[in-house]
C-alpha positions as CSV (number, residue, x, y, z in Angstrom):
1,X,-26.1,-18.6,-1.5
2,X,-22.3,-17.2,-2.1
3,X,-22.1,-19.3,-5.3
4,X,-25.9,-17.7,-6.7
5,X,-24.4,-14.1,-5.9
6,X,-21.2,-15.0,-7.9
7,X,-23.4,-16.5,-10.8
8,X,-26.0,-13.5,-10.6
9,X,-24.4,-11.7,-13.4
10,X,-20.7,-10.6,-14.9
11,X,-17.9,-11.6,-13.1
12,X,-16.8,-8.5,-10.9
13,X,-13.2,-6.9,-11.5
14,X,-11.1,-4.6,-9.8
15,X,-11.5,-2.1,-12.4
16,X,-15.5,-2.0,-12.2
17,X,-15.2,-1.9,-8.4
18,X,-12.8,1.4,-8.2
19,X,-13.8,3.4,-11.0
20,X,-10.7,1.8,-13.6
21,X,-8.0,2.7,-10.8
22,X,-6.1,-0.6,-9.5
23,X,-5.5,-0.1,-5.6
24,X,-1.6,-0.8,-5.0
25,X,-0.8,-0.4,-0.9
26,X,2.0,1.5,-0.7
27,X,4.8,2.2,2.5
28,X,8.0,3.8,2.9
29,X,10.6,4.2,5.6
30,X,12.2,7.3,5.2
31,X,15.4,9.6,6.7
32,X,13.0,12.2,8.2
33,X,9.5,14.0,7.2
34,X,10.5,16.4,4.2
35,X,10.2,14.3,0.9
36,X,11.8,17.1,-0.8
37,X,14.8,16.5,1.8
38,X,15.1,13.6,3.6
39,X,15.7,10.1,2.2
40,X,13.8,7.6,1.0
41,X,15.4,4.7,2.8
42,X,12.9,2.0,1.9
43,X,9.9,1.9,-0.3
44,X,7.7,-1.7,-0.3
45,X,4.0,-2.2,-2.6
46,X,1.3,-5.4,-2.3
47,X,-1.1,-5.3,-5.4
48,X,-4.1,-5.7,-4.1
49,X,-6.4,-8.8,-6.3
50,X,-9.9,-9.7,-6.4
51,X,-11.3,-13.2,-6.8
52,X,-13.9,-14.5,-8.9
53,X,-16.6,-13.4,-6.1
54,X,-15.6,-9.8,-5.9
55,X,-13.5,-10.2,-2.8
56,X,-10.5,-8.5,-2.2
57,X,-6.8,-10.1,-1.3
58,X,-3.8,-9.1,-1.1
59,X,-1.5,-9.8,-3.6
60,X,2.4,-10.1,-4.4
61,X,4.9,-7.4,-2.6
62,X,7.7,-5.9,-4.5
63,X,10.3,-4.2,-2.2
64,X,13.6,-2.5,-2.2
65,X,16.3,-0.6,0.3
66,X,16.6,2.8,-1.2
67,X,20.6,4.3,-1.4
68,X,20.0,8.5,-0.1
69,X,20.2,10.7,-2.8
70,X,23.3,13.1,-3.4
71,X,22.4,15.9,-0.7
72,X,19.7,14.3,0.9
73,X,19.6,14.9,5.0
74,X,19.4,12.3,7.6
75,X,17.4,13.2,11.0
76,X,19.2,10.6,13.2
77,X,15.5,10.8,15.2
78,X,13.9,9.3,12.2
79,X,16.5,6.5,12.5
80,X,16.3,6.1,16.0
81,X,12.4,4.8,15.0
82,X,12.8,2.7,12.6
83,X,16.1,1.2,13.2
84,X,17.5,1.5,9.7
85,X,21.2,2.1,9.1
86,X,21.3,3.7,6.0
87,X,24.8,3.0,5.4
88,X,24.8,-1.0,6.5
89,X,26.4,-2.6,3.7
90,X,24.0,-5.6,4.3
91,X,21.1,-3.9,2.8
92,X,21.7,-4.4,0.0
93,X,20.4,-0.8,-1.5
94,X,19.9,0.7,-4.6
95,X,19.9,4.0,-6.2
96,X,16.3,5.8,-6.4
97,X,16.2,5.3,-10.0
98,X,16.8,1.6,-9.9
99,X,14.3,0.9,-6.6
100,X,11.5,2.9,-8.8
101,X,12.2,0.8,-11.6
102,X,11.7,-2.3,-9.3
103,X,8.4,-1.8,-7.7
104,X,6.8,0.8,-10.0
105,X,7.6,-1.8,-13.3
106,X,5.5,-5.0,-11.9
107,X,2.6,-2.2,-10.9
108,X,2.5,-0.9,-14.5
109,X,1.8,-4.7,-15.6
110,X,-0.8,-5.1,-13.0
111,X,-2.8,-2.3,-13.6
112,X,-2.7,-2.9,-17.6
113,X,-3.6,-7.3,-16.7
114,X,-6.5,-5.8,-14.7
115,X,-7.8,-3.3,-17.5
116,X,-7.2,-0.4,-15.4
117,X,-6.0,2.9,-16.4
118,X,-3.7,3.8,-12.8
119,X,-3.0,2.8,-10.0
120,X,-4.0,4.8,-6.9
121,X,-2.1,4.6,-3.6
122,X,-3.4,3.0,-0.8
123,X,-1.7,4.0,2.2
124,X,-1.5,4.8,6.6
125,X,-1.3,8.4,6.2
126,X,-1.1,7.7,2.6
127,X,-0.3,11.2,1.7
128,X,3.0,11.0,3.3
129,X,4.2,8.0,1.1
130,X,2.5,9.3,-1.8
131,X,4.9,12.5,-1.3
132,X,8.2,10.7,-0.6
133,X,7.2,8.5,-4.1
134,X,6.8,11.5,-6.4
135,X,9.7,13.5,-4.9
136,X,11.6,10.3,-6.3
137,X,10.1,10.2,-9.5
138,X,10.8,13.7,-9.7
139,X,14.7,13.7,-8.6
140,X,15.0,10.9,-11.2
141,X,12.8,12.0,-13.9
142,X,11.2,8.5,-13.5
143,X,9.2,8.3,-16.8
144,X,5.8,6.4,-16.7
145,X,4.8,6.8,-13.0
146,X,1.7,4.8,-12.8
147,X,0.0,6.6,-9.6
148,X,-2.8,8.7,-9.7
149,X,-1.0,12.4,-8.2
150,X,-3.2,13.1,-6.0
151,X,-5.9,11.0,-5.4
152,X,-5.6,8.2,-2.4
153,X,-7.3,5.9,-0.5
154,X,-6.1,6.2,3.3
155,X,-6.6,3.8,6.0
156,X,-6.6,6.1,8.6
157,X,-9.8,7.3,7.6
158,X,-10.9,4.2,6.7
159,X,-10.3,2.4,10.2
160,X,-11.7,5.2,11.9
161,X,-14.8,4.9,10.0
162,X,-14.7,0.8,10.6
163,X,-13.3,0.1,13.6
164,X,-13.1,3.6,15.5
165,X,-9.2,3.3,15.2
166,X,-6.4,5.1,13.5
167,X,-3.1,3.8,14.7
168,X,-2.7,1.3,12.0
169,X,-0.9,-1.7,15.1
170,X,-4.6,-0.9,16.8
171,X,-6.5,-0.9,13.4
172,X,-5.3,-4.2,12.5
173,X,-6.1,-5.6,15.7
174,X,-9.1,-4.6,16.3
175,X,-9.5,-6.2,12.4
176,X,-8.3,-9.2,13.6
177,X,-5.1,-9.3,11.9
178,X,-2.8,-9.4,15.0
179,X,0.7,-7.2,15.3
180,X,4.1,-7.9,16.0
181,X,5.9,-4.8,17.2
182,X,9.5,-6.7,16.8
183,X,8.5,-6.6,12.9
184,X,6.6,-2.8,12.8
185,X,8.4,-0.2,11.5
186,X,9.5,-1.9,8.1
187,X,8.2,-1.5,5.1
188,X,7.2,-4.8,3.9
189,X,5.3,-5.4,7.3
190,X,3.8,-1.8,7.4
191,X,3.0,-2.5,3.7
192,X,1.8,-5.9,4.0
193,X,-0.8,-5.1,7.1
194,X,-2.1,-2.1,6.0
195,X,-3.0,-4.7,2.5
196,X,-4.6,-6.8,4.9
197,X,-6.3,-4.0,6.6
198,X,-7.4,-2.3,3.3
199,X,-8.8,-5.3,2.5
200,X,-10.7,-6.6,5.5
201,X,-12.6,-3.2,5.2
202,X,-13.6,-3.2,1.8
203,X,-14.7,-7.2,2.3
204,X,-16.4,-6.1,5.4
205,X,-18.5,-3.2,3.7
206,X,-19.2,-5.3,0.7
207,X,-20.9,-8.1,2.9
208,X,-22.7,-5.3,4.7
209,X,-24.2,-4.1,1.7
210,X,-25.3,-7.4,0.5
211,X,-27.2,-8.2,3.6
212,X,-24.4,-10.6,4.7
213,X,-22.3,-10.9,8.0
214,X,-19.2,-9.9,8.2
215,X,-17.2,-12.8,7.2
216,X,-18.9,-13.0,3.6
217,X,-22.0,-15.0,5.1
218,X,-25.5,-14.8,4.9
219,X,-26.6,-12.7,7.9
């Protein structure tokens, strides 16, 4: 039946599904809750694929350890939650400018490969890492941004609706995803989950409207 559906007509694409934008998860961990002053300590993306069936997965993650800006502040309570040491020559961090170029460069050549026009931010509370992102571009007068600016798609609101959660560890449980807390609080894991999560609701609503269970088959 799957293979019927897939051969009913075009082959779907990422750009017909959302309207031309290319979803790219976003997360950052960050020195505090003001973009304009706090630091961006960490900033990870997953671009998120679709196969030849329309379903959605998630795809490669680009990531990078942010160096503060000159002036930014540091709210040692922010710290005290995510356990990041700004300052531990280990991590190997980069200046804003150079960690933009890193993730925001391989999103640029997704969303043209996929014949989209932007990306759009998908995010847990995505507002918040959308913020802390163009406070960046805008500190380094980042040319070529290729996010929407205002427009989202949050998982908060979207596991609410699915699974009548919005703490993204509880979300991706009651997906069935599973959660380490040892690894939460990082970028690439918050990142990396809340792909997952993104994904295993669209998938889910997809079947659902095509009178199938959830798990893609024939109900």
């Amino acid at each position: 039946m799957l293979d019927a559906l897939a051969g009913a007509g075009p082959q779907p694409t990422i750009a017909g599904r959302f309207r031309g934008f290319l979803p790219v998860v976003v997360d950052v961990e960050t020195a505090g809750f003001d973009a304009r002053r706090h630091a961006l300590l960490e900033i990870a993306a997953v671009i998120i694929r679709m196969d030849e069936t329309g379903l959605l997965a998630p795809g490669p993650t680009v990531a990078c350890h942010v160096l503060p800006f000159i002036g930014a502040e540091i709210d040692p309570r922010a710290l005290a939650f995510n356990k990041i040491d700004p300052h531990h020559p280990f991590r190997d961090a980069v200046a804003e400018h150079d960690a933009l170029q890193r993730v925001l460069r391989p999103i640029r050549k997704a969303v043209a490969s996929e014949g989209c026009t932007r990306a759009i931010l998908v995010g847990h509370n995505a507002h918040f890492d959308l913020g802390f992102l163009r406070a960046a571009v805008e500190r380094t007068n980042f040319k070529r941004d290729p996010f929407h600016a205002f427009s989202v798609f949050d998982t908060v609101s979207l596991a609410g609706l699915a699974y009548g959660q919005t703490v993204l560890a509880k979300a991706a449980q009651a997906a069935g995803l599973g959660w380490d807390n040892s690894e939460a609080h990082s970028a690439v894991y918050d990142a990396e989950k809340t792909a997952a999560l993104f994904c295993a609701i669209v998938n889910k609503w997809r079947a659902l409207s095509m009178g199938m269970g959830p798990a893609g088959a024939v109900g």
